[in-house]
N, C-alpha and C positions, 0 to 999 in steps of 0.2 A: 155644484157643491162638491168640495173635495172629498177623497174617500177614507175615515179615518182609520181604517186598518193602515195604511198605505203611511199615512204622519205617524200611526203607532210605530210601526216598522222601521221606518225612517229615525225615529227616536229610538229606537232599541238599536239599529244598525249604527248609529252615531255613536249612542252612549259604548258600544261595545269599541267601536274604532277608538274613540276616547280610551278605553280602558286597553287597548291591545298598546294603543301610542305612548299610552304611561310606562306601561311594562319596558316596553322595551328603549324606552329612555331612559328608565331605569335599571334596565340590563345593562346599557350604556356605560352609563356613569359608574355602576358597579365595575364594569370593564376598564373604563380609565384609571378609576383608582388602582385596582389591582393592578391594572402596566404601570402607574405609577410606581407603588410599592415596590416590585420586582428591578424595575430601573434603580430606582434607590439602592435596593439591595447591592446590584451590578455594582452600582460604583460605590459600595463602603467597601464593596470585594476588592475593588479596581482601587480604592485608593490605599486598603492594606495591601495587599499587592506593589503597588509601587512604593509604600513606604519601605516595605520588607527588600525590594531589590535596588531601592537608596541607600539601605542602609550597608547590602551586602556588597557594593559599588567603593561605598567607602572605608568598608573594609578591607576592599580588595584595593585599593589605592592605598592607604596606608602599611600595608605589606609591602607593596613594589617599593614606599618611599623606603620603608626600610629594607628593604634588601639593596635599595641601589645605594643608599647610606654604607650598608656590609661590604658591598661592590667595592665601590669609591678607598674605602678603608682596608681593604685586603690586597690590593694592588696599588696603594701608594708607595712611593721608594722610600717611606720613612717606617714601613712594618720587615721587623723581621721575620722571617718562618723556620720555624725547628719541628724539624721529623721525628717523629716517635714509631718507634719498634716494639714486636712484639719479642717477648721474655716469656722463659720457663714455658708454662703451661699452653701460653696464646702466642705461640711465636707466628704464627697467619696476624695477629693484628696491628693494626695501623693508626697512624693519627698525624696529625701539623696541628699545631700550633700558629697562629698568626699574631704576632705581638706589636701592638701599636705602643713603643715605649715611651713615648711623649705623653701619650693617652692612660699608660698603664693600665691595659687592655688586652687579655687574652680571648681569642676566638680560638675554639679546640676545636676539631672534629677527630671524631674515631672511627674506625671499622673494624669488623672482624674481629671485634670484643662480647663475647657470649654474654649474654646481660646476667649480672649477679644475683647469687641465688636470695631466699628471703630473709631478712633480717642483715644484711648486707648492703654494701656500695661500693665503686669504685670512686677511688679518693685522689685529685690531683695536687700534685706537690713541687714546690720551686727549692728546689736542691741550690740553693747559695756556694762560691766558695767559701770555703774555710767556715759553714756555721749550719745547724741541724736543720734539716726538710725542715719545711713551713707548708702545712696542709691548708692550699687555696681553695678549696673546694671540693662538695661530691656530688654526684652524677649516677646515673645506670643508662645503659643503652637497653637499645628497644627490643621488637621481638626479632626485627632485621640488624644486629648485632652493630648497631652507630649510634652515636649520642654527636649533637652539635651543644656547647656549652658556651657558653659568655663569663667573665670572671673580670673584675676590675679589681689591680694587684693593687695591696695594703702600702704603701711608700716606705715601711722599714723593710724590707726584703734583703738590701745589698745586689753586690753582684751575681750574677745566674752560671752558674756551674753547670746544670746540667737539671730537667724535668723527666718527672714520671709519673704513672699512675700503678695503685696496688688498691685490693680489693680489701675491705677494711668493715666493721659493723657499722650499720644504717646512718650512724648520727653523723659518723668519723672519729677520728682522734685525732689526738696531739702530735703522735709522731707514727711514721709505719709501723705495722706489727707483722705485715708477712713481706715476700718479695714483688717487687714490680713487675707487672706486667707488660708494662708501657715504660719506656726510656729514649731518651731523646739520644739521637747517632752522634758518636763521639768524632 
């Protein structure tokens, strides 16, 4: 006859295995899910992450097309270039002009123009023969004393005499009100 302490024991020892084996299949599964989860996380990281340096890719491609478009257009034989000097106050500063006359298209750059103080701007202007500045534009340069400017010129302008820039209140105006600081080399 068997010993019933022995089938008790047996039964207690089982039911505990049973119950140690759930635990930890169920630690298990708790486990999976959480690396689940965290994987998941990884790649919504991983895939704003690569949206973010797709998007920064294409932004950085669309820069290069336009600068090599600026490129292209600044060394054609069909742009003229007129140097601008500095006058009065800025005689240290600088500028060209790049004029696509086909395109009627000024590319400015300046140096060595102290950026205007507040409530001001510097104002570029196409000095026509024989008829009054025509104020194309305003600008300030930066805290390193350059401004690069783009300007697509109006078709009534005439002939070009001669370009400059003077320092003028924020909006601009009609016509100069002090002297140029910038004039194109006679």
């Amino acid at each position: 006859m068997p010993d019933i302490r022995t089938q008790k024991d047996d039964g207690v020892t089982t039911r505990r295995r049973s119950r140690l084996i759930w635990w930890a299949e169920l630690a298990a599964v708790l486990a999976a899910v959480l690396l689940i989860f965290i994987v998941l996380e990884d790649n919504a990281e991983l895939r704003h992450l690569a949206r973010s340096l797709n998007g920064q890719i294409a932004t950085l491609q669309s820069e290069v097309t336009q600068r090599d478009i600026m490129i292209s257009s600044l060394t054609s034989t069909a742009v003229r270039i007129l140097t601008l000097t500095g006058r009065g106050t800025t005689p240290e500063a600088r500028g060209r002009i790049f004029w696509d006359e086909g395109q009627r298209h000024w590319v400015v750059y300046v140096n060595n123009l102290p950026p205007a103080p507040a409530g001001q701007t510097y104002q570029l202007w196409f000095l026509p023969k024989g008829g009054k500045p025509a104020g194309i534009g305003v600008f300030n340069t930066g805290k390193n004393s350059s401004a690069e400017v783009q300007i697509d010129l109006p078709d009534n302008l005439g002939d070009l005499m001669s370009a400059g820039v003077s320092m003028e209140p924020a909006a601009g105006v009609p016509q100069p009100t002090g002297p140029f600081a910038l004039t194109t080399v006679q």
